[in-house]
C-alpha positions as CSV (number, residue, x, y, z in Angstrom):
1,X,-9.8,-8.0,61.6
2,X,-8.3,-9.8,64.3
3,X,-6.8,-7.6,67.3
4,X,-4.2,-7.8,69.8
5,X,-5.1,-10.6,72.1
6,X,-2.7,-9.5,75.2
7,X,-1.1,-6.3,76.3
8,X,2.8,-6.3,76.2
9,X,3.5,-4.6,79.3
10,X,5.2,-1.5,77.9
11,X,7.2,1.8,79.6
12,X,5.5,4.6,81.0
13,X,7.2,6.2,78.4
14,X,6.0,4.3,75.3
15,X,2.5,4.2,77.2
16,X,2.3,8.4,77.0
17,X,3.3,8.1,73.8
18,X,0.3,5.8,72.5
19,X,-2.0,7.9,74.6
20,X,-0.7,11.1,73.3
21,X,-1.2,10.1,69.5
22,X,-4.6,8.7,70.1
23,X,-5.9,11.7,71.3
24,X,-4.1,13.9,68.5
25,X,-5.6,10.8,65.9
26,X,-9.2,11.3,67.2
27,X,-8.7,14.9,66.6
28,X,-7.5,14.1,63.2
29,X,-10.4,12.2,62.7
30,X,-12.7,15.4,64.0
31,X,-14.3,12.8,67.0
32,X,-13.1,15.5,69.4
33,X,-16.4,17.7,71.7
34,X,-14.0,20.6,72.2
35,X,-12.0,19.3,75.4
36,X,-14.4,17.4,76.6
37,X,-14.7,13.7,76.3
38,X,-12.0,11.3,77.7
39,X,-9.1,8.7,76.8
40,X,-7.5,7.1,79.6
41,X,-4.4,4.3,79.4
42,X,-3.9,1.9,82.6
43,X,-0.1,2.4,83.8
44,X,1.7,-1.0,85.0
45,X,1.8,-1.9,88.7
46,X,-0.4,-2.7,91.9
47,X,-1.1,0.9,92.3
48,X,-4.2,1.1,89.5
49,X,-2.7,4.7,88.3
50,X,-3.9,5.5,84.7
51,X,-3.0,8.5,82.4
52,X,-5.6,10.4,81.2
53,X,-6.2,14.0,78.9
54,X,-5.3,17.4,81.4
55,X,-8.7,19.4,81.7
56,X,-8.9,22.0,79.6
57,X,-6.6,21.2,76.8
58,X,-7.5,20.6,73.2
59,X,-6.4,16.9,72.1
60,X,-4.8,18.6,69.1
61,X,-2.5,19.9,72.0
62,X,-2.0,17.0,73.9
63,X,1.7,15.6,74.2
64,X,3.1,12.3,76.2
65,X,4.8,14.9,78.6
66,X,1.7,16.7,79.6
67,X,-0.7,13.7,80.0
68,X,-1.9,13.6,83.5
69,X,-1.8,10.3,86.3
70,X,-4.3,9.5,88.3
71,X,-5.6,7.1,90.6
72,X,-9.0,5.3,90.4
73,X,-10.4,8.2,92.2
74,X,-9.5,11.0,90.0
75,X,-6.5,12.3,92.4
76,X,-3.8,13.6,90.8
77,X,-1.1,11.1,92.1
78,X,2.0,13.4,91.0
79,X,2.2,17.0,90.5
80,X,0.6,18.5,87.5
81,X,-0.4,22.8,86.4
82,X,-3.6,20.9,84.7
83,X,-6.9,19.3,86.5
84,X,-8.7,16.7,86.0
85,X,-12.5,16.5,84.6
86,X,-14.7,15.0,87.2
87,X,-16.5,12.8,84.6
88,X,-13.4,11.6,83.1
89,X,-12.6,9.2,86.4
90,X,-16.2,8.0,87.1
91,X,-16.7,6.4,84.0
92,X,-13.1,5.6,83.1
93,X,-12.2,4.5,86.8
94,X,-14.7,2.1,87.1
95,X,-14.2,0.5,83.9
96,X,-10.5,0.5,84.8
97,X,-11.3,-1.6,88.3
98,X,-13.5,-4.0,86.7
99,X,-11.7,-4.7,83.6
100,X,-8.2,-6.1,84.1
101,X,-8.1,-6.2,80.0
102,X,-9.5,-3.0,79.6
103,X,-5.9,-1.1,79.5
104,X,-7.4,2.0,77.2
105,X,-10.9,3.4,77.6
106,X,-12.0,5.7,74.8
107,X,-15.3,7.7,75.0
108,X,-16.7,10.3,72.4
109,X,-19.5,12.8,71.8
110,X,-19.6,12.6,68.0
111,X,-22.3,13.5,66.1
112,X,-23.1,10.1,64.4
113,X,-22.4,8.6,67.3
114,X,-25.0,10.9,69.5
115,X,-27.4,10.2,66.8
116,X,-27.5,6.5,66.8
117,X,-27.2,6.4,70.7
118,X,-30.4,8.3,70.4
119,X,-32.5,5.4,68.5
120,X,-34.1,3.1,69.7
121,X,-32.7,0.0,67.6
122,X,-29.7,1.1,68.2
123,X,-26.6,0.2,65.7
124,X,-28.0,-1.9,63.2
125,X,-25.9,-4.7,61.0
126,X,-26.7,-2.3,57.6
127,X,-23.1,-2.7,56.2
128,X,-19.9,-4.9,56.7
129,X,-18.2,-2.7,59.5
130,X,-21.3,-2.6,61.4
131,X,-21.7,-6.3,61.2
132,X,-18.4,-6.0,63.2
133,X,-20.4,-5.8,66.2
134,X,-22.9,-7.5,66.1
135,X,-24.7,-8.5,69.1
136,X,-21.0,-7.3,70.7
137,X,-22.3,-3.9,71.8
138,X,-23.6,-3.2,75.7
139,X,-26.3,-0.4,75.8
140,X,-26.7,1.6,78.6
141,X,-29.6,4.0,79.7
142,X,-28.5,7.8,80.3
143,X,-28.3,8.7,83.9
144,X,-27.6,12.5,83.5
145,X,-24.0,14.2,83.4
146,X,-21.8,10.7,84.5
147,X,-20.8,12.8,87.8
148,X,-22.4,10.4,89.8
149,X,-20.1,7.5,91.7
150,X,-23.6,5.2,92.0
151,X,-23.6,4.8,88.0
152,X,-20.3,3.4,88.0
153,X,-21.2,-0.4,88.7
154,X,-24.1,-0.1,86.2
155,X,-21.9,1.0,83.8
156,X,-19.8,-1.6,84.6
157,X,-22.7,-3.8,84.3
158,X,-24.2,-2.6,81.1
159,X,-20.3,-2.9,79.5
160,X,-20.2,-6.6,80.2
161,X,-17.0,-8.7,78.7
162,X,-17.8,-6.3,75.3
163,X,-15.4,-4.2,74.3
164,X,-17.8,-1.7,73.0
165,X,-20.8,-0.1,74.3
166,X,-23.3,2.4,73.3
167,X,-24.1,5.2,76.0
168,X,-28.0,5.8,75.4
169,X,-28.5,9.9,74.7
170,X,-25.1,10.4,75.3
171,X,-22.5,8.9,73.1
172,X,-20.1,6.4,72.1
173,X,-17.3,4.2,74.2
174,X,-14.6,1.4,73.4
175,X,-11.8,-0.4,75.5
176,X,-9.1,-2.5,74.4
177,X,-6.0,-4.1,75.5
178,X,-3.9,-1.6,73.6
179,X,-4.2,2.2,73.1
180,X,-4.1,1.2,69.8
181,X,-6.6,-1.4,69.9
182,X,-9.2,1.2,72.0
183,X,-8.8,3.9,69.0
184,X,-9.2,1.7,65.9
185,X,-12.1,-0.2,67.6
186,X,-13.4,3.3,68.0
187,X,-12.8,4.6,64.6
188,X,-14.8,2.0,62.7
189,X,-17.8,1.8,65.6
190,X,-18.4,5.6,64.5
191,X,-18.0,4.7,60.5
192,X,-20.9,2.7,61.3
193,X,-22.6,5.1,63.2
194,X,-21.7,7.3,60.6
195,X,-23.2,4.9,57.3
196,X,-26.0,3.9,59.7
197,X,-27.2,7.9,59.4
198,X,-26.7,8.3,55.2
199,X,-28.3,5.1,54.9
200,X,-31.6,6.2,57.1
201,X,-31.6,9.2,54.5
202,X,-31.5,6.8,51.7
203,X,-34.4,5.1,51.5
204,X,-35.7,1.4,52.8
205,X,-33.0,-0.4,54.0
206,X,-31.9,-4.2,53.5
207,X,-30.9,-5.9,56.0
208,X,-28.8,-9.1,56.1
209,X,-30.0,-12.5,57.4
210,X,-29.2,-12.9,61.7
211,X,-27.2,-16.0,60.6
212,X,-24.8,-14.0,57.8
213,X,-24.7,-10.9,60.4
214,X,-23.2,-13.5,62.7
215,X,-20.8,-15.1,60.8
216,X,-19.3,-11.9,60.0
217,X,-19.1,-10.7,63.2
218,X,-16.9,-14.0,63.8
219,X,-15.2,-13.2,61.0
220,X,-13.9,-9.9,62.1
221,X,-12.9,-11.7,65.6
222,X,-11.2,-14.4,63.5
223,X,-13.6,-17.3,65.1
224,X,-14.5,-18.7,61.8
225,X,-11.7,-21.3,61.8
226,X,-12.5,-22.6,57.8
227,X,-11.7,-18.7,57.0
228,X,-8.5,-16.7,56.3
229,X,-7.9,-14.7,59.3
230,X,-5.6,-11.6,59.6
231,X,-4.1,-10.9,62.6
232,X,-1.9,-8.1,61.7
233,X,-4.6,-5.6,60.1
234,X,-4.4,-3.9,63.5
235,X,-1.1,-3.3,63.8
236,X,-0.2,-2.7,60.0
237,X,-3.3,-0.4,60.4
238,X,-1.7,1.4,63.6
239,X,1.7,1.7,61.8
240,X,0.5,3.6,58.7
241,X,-1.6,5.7,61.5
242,X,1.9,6.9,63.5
243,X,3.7,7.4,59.7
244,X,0.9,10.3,59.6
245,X,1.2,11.7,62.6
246,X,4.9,12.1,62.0
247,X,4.0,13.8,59.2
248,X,1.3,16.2,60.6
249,X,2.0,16.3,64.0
250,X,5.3,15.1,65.4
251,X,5.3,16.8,68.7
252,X,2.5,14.7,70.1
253,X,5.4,12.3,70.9
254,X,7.4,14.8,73.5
């Protein structure tokens, strides 16, 4: 699956409105550590303001109207009854100032995800949506509680060009050029946490060549140019996503 190759430059409006369903989408999808963890969107303009979850809410209770702005340094840059978690901005700030494409950062806590951050191999290529990425995932080494402003240009570092990395003893992260993008680049990177942990339990497992591993990671990013490519699986993929969430959650949109 191919994904959205540049970021239409949307309203703040329509840009609290993606964030606000991604964070009631990764609590649909149980990925949620309580109201901890962080999603963050970068707003348009010079001024490097980004919306990000208020401290102390559940994402199930997350709405566009109550997402909060900040600026790279985790100041509230308009009023707001809600904080902001220290550990949100270093690690989403930085990736923000490096990453002119990185317009949503997504990081999680979930339990496959822990798990394979935990191993030393890391994500292996054991099934067709981890083959997704492929040698396309930065590692880097835990630090302690991301509190500290030195990490961030490690981090930074460690993350690359890739729009996925794996935080060592601590969890999972994506970026994208969409909210949209960020969350569905997320979902399948913890399916294959999630299949890399049933198939450990399973028995010996069979891995494919380097060679086939690496076509189909150019397959997903529609680089094999002899093979039918589909550029719309993202965004038909997103649509079905909102249908739901009109369904069981329609507030998240006010």
């Amino acid at each position: 699956m191919t994904t959205t190759t540049a970021a239409t430059i949307k309203t703040e409006v329509e840009l609290r409105r993606e964030l606000a369903a991604v964070y009631r989408l990764i609590a649909h999808f149980k990925m949620t550590d309580l109201i901890f963890t962080h999603i963050s969107v970068r707003l348009p303009g010079p001024e490097h303001h980004f919306l990000i979850n208020p401290y102390g809410l559940l994402f199930e209770e997350i709405t566009a109207s109550n997402l909060v702005k900040v600026d790279l340094a985790g100041n509230l840059v308009e009023p707001s009854v809600f904080e902001v978690n220290p550990a949100g901005f270093v690690i989403h700030g930085a990736i923000h100032a490096a990453r002119e494409d990185a317009q949503c950062v997504l990081h999680t806590h979930t339990q496959a995800g822990c798990a394979v951050a935990a191993q030393e191999a890391g994500l292996l290529p054991i099934n067709q949506i981890s083959m997704e990425f492929y040698n396309r995932v930065g590692y880097h080494d835990y630090e302690g509680i991301a509190l500290n402003l030195a990490e961030r240009e490690r981090l930074v570092t460690d993350l690359g060009e890739r729009s996925a990395m794996i935080l060592r003893n601590h969890g999972l992260l994506t970026v994208g050029t969409s909210a949209q993008d960020a969350f569905l680049r997320m979902y399948y990177l913890e399916r294959a946490c999630q299949i890399q942990i049933a198939a450990q339990h399973s028995g010996a497992l069979r891995l494919p060549s380097p060679e086939v591993a690496e076509h189909t990671a150019r397959q997903f990013a529609g680089e094999q140019s002899d093979d039918y490519t589909d550029d719309k699986a993202y965004d038909l993929a997103w649509a079905a996503l909102l249908r739901m969430l009109e369904r069981i959650a329609p507030d998240y949109k006010y």
